[in-house]
C-alpha positions as a Markdown table, in Angstrom:
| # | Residue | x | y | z |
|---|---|---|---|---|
| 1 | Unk | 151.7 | 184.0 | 28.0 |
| 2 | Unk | 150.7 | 185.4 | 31.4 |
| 3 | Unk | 148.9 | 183.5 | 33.6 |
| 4 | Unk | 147.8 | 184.3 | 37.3 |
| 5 | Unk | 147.5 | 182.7 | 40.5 |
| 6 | Unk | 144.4 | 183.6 | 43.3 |
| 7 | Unk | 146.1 | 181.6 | 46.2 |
| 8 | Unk | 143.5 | 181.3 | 49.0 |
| 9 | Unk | 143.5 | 183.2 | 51.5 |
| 10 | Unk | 142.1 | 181.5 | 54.5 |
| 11 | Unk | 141.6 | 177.6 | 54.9 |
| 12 | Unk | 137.7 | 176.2 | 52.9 |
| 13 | Unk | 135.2 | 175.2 | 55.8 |
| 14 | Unk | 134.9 | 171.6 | 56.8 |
| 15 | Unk | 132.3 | 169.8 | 54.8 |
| 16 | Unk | 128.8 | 169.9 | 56.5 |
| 17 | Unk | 127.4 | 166.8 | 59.1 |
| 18 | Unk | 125.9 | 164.8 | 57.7 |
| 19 | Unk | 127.3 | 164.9 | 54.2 |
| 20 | Unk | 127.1 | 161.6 | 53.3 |
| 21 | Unk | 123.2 | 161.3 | 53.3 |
| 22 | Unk | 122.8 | 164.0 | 50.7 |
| 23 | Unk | 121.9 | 163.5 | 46.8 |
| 24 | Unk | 122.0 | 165.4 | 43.9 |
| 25 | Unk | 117.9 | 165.4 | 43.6 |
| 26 | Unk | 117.1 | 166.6 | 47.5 |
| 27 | Unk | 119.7 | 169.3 | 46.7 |
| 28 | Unk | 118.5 | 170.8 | 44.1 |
| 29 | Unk | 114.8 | 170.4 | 45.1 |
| 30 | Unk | 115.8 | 172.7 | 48.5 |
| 31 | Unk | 117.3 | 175.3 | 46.7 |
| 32 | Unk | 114.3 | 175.5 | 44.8 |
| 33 | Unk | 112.3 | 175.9 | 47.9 |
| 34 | Unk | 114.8 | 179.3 | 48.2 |
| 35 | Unk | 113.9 | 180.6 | 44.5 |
| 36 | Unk | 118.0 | 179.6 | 43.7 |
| 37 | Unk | 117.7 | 178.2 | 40.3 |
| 38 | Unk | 120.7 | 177.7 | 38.1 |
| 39 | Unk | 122.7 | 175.8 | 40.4 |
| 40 | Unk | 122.2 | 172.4 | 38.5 |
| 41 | Unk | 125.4 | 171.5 | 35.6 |
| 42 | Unk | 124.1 | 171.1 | 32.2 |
| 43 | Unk | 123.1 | 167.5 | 31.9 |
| 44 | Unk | 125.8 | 166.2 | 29.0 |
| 45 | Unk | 128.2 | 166.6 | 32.4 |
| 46 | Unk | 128.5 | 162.8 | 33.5 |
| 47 | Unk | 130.0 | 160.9 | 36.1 |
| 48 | Unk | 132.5 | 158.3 | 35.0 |
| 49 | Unk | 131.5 | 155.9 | 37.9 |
| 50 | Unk | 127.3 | 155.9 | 38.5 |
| 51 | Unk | 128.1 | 154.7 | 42.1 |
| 52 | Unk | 130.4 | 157.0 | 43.3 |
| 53 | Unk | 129.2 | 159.8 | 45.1 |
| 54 | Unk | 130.8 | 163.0 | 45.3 |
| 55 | Unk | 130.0 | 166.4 | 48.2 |
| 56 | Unk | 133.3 | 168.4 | 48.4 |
| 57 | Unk | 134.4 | 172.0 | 48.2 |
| 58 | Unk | 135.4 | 173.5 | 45.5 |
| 59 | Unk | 138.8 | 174.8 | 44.3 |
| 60 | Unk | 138.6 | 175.8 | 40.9 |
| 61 | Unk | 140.5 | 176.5 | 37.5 |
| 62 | Unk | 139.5 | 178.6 | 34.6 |
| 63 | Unk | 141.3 | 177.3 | 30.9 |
| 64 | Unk | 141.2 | 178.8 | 27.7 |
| 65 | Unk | 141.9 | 177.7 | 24.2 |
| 66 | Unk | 145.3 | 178.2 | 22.9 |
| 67 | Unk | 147.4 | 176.8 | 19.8 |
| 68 | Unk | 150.3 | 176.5 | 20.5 |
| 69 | Unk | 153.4 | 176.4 | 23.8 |
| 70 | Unk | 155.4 | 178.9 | 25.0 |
| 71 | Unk | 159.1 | 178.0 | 24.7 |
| 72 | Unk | 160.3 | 177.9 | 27.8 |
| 73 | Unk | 157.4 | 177.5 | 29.7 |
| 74 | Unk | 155.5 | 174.8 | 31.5 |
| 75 | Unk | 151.6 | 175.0 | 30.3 |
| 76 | Unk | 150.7 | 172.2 | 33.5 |
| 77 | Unk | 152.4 | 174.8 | 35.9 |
| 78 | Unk | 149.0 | 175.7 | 37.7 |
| 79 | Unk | 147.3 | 172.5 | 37.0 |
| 80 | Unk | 150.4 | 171.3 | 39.2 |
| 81 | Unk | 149.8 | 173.9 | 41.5 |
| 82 | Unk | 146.2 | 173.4 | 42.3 |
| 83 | Unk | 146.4 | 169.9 | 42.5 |
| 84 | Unk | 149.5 | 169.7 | 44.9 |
| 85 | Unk | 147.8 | 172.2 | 46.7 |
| 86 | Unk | 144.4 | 170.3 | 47.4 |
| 87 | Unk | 143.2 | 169.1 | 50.2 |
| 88 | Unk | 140.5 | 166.3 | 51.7 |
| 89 | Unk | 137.1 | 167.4 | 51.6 |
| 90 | Unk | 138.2 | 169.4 | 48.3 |
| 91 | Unk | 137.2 | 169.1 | 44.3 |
| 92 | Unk | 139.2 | 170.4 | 41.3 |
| 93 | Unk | 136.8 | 172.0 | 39.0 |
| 94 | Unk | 137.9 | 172.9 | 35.9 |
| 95 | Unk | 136.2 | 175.4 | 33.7 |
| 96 | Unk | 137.1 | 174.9 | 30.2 |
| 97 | Unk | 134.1 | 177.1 | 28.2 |
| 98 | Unk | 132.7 | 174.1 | 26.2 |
| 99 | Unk | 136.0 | 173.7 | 24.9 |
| 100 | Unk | 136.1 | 170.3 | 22.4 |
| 101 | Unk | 139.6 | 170.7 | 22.6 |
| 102 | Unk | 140.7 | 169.9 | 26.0 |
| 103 | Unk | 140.9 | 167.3 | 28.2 |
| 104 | Unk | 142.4 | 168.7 | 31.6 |
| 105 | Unk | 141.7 | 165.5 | 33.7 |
| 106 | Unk | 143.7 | 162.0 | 33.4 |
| 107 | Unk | 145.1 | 159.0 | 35.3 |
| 108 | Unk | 148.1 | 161.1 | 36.9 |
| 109 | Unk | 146.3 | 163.9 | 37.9 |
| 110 | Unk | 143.6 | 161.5 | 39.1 |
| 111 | Unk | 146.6 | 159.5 | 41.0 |
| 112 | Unk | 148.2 | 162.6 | 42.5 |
| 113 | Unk | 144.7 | 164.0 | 43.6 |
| 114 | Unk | 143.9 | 160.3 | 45.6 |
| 115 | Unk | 146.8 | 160.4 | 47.0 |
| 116 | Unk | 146.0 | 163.8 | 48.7 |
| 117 | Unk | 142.9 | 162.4 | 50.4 |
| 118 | Unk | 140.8 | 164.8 | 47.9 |
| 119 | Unk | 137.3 | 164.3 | 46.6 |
| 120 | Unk | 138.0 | 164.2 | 42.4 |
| 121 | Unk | 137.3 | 166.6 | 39.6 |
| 122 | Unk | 134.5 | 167.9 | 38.0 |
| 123 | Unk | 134.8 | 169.5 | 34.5 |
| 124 | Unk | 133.1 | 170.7 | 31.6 |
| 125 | Unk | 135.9 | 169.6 | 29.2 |
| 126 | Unk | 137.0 | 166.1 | 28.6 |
| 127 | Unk | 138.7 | 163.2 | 30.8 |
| 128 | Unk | 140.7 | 160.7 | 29.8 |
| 129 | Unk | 142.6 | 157.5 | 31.1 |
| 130 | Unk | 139.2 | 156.1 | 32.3 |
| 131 | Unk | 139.7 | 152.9 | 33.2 |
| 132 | Unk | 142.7 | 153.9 | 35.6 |
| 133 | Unk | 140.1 | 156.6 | 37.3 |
| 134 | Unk | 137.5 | 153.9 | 37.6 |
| 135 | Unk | 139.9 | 151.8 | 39.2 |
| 136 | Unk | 140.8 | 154.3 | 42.3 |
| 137 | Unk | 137.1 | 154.9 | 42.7 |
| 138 | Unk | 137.6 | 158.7 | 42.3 |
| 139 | Unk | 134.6 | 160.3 | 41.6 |
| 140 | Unk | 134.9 | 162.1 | 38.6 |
| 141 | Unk | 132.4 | 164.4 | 35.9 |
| 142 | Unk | 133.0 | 165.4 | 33.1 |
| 143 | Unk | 131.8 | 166.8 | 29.7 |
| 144 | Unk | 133.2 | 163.6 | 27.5 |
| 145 | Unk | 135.8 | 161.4 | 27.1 |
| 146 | Unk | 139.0 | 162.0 | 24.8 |
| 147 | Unk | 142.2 | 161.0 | 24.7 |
| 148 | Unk | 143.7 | 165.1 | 24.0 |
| 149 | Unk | 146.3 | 165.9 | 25.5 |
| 150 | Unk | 145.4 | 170.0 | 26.8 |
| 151 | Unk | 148.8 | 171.0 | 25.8 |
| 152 | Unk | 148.9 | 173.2 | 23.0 |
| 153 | Unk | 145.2 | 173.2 | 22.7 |
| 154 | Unk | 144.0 | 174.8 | 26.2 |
| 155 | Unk | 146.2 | 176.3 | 29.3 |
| 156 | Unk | 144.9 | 177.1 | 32.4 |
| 157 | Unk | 144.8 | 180.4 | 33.5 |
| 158 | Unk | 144.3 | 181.4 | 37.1 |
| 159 | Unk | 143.1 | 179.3 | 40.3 |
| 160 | Unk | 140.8 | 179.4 | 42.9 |
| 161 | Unk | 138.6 | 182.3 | 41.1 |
| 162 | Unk | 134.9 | 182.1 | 40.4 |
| 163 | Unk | 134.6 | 180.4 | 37.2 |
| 164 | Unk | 131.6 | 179.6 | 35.3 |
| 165 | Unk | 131.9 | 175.8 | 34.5 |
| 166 | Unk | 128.8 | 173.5 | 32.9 |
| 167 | Unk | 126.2 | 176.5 | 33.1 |
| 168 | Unk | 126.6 | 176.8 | 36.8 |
| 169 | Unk | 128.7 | 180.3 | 38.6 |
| 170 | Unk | 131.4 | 178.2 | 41.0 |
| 171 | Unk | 132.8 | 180.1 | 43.3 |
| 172 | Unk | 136.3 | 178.3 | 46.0 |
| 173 | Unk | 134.4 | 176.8 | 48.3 |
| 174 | Unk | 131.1 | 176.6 | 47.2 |
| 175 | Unk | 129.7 | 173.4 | 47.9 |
| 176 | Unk | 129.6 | 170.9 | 45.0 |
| 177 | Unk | 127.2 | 167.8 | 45.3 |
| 178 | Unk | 127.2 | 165.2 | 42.6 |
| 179 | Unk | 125.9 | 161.7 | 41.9 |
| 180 | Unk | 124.2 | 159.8 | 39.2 |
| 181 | Unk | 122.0 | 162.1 | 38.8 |
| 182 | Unk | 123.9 | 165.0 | 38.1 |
| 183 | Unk | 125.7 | 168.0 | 39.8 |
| 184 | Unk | 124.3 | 170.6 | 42.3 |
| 185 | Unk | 126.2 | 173.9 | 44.1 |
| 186 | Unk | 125.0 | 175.1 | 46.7 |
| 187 | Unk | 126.6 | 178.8 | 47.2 |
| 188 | Unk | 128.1 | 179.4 | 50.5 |
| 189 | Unk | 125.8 | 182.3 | 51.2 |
| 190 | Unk | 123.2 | 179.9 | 51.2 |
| 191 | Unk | 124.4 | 177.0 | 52.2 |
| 192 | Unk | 123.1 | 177.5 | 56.4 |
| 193 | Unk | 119.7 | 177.2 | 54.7 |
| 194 | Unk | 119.7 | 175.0 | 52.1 |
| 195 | Unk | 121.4 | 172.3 | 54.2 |
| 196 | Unk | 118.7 | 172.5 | 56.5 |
| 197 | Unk | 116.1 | 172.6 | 54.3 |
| 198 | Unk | 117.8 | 169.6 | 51.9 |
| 199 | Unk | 118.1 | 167.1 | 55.5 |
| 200 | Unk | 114.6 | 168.0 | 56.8 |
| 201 | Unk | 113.3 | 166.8 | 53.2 |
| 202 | Unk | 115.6 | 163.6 | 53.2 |
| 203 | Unk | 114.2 | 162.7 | 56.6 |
| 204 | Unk | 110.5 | 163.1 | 55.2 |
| 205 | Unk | 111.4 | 161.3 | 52.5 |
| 206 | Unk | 112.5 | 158.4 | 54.7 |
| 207 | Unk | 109.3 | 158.4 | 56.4 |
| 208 | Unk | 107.4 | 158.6 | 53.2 |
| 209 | Unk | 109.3 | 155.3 | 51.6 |
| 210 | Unk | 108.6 | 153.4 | 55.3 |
| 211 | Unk | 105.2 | 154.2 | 54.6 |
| 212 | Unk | 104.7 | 153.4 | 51.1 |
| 213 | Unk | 106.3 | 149.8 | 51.7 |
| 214 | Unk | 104.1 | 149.4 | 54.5 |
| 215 | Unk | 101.4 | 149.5 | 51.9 |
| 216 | Unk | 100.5 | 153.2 | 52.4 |
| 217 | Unk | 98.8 | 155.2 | 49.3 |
| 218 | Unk | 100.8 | 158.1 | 47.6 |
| 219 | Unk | 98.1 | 160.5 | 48.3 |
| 220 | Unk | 98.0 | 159.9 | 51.7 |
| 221 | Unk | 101.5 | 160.0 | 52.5 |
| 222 | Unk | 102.1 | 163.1 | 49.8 |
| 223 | Unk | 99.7 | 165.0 | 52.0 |
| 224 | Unk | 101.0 | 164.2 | 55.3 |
| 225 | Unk | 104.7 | 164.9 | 53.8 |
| 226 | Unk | 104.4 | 166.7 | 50.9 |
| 227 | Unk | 107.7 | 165.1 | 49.5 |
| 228 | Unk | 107.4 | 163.3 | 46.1 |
C-alpha cells in the first residue's frame, strides 16, 4: 500500500496572545460576524475531559478504511511520524471519514504526544485508553470511545494535508479552538480578524457580566454591548 508524506515546509506560527482567554462560543460567534460559517465540528465530537481546554495549531492526518496489513509493513509508520514530529502549541487531528472502525488515539500515543509539550488530539474516529488520557489532563475530542485497535481496519495515509475531519476543512496550521462546548477553526486567512473581533467581544462580555451582577437589566446592558 502506498502511502505519502506532506512534511512541512516552514515552522506553524506561535499561538496568538492572549490564547488562553478564548472559548469555543466567542469563536464561533466572531467568525459569524465575518459570514465564515462551517467552521464549528459536528456536535457528536466530544471532549474526554469537560475542563480541559484546548487552542493549538493543527497538524493533521487523513486515514482510510482498510482490511487487512501489508506483510512487511508497519501500518503506525506515519501515525509515528506525526506524532514524534509534533511540537508545543500543536494538535494531531485525525481525519478518519466517520469511520466506525477506527480508533487512531490511545494511552501511548497520548503519552508520547505529553511528553512533546503538545496540545492533544482531536478526531472524528474513536479513542481509547481513557482513563490513562484523563489522567495526563490532555485534552482530547473525539467521535466515541472504542477499544479497536486501527490496524487492519484503518491506515493513515498522508500528513500535514488539508483534511476534512468532523464536517469542518482543516488545513496545518489552522487554528483549532475547543472546550466543553465544542470545536471551532479559525482559518489562517482569517485568523488577523477573527482574533480581534473574538477578544473585543470577550472584553464586552466581561463588562456585560460586571454589570448584570451589579444588578443591571439584560436590556440595558444588551443595548449598550450588544453581546448576549
Amino acid at each position: 500500500m502506498n502511502i505519502a508524506h506532506n512534511p512541512q515546509q516552514t515552522k506553524l506560527p506561535a499561538l496568538p496572545e492572549r490564547w488562553e482567554l478564548l472559548f469555543a462560543a466567542v469563536v464561533s460567534d466572531a467568525l459569524d460576524e465575518f459570514g465564515i460559517a462551517n467552521q464549528v465540528m459536528e456536535p457528536t465530537i466530544r471532549p474526554l475531559d469537560d475542563d480541559l481546554m484546548l487552542c493549538a495549531r493543527a497538524r493533521t492526518g487523513v486515514y482510510m478504511e482498510v482490511p487487512y496489513v501489508t506483510e512487511g509493513e508497519n501500518p503506525y509508520e506515519l501515525e509515528i511520524k506525526l506524532i514524534d514530529d509534533l511540537c508545543p502549541g500543536e494538535v494531531a487531528v485525525f481525519a478518519c471519514g466517520g469511520s466506525k472502525r477506527i480508533a487512531p488515539w490511545g494511552g501511548l500515543l497520548s503519552t508520547a504526544t505529553k511528553s512533546r509539550g503538545a496540545s492533544g488530539c482531536v478526531t472524528d474516529g474513536f479513542v481509547r485508553d481513557i482513563k490513562e488520557i484523563r489522567r495526563l489532563k490532555l485534552p482530547v475530542f473525539a467521535g466515541g470511545i472504542a477499544p479497536l485497535d486501527s490496524k487492519g481496519r484503518g491506515q493513515i495515509m498522508t500528513i500535514d494535508v488539508p483534511v476534512i475531519c468532523a464536517g469542518v476543512r482543516v488545513c496545518p496550521g489552522d487554528l483549532v479552538i475547543g472546550d466543553a462546548d465544542g470545536l471551532v477553526v479559525i482559518p489562517q486567512q482569517h485568523e488577523a480578524k477573527v482574533l480581534e473581533k473574538a477578544f473585543e467581544k470577550i472584553d464586552d462580555e466581561n463588562r456585560s457580566i460586571k454589570e448584570l451582577r451589579a444588578g443591571g437589566y439584560l436590556r440595558d446592558v444588551y443595548a449598550k454591548y450588544g453581546v448576549l
